[in-house]
N, C-alpha and C positions, 0 to 999 in steps of 0.2 A: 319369114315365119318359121321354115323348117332348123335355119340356123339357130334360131330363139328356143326351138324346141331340143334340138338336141342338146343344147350347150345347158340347158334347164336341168334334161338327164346326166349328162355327166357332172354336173353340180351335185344332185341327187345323190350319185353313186361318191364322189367324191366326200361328200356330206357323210353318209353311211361309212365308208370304210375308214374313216377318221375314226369315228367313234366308236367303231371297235374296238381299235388299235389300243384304245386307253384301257388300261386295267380297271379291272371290276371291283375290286373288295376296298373299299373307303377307309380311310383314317377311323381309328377304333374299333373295327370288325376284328373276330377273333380270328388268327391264325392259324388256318388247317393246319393240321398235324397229317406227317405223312412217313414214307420211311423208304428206303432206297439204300442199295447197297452203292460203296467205295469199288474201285480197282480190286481191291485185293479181298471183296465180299463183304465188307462188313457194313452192317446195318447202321443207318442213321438215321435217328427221328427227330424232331422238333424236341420232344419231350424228353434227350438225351441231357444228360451230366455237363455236357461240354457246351452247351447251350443256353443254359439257366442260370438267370442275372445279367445275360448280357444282348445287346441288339446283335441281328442275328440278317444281315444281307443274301437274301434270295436270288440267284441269276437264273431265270429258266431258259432254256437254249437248245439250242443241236446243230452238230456236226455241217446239217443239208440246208442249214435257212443261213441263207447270203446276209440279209440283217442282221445276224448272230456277230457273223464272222469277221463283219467289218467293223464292232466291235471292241471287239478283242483287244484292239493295243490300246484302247480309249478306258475299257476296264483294268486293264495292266495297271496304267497311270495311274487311276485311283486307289489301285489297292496299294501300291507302294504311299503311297499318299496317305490311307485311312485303313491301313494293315489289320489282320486278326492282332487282338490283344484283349486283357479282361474286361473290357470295354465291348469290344462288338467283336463277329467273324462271320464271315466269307463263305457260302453253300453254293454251288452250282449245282442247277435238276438238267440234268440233259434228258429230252424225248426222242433220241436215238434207239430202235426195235434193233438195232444191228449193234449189239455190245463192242463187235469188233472195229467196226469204223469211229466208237466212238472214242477207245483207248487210244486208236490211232491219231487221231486231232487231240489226244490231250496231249502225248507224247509229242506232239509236233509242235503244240503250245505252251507246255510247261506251264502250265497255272499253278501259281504257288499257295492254292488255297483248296477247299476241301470239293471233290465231286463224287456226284453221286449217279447213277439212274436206274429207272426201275425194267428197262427193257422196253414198255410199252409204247408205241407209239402214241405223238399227242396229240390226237382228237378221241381217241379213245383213252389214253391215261389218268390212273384214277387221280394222279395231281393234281393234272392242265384240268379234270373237271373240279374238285376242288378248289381250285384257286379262282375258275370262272376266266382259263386263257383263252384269249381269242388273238394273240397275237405275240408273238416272239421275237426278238426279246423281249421279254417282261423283267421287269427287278422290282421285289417288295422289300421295305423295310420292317423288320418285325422288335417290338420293344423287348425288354428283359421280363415282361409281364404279359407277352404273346398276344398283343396285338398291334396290327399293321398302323405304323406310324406316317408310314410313305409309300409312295411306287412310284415307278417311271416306263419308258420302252427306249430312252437310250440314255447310254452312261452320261451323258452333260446333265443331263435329268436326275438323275441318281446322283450327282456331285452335290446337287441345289439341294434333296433331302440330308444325304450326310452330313453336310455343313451347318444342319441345324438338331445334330444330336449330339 
């Protein structure tokens, strides 16, 4: 009986933290807008120049989250695969509060795509509340008309929506 019971609760718990894990904002929800500086300060928003007309891949992440990290060469992949061009580009939000730890992991990863963060840590940043993160990595796909076409939480996921814009 006790066996019954507890393997109930870790069902329970396993049950719940699945569904977390899934991003929140559904196919045709508008796309927060937000803004976050580059390396070298400069401001980036949704609602930038460089942005409009074209789908616009989201990677939210950081330095300290091991699921980020592991990652990394699965996203590589794909960008060599489905590169910025006037078709779509490439944004990482990193929720690194420590700016410096986190030029240090770019530097060490050479992402050849655009990154941004805002300092804030994510349960308090006002993105991760915007976007409604409850788990990292997240990637949203955003249309050239700003709203979410897709999301995932790992890059094999994020192949399946790219390959259908």
């Amino acid at each position: 009986m006790i066996k019954k019971m507890l393997f109930a609760i870790a069902l329970a718990f396993a049950t719940g933290a699945m569904a977390q894990t899934e991003p929140s904002l559904k196919p045709g929800t508008a796309a927060p807008f937000f803004s976050a500086a580059d390396t070298l300060g400069v401001k980036h928003s949704l609602k930038d120049k460089e942005f409009k007309g074209r789908y616009v891949i989201l990677d939210f992440w950081a330095s300290w989250c091991g699921d980020c990290r592991r990652e990394f060469a699965a996203l590589k992949k794909l960008y060599a695969k489905y590169p910025n061009n006037k078709k779509r580009v490439w944004v990482s939000i990193s929720f690194d509060h420590k700016t410096d730890v986190w030029t240090q992991m770019l530097r060490k990863e050479k992402f050849p795509w655009l990154q941004i963060c805002n300092g804030q840590p994510w349960k308090q940043n006002d993105i991760a509340k915007a976007y409604d993160l409850h788990w990292i990595p997240t990637f949203y796909v955003v249309s050239p008309k700003g709203k979410i076409v897709g999301s995932a939480i790992t890059a094999e996921e994020l192949e399946k929506v790219l390959e259908n814009i």
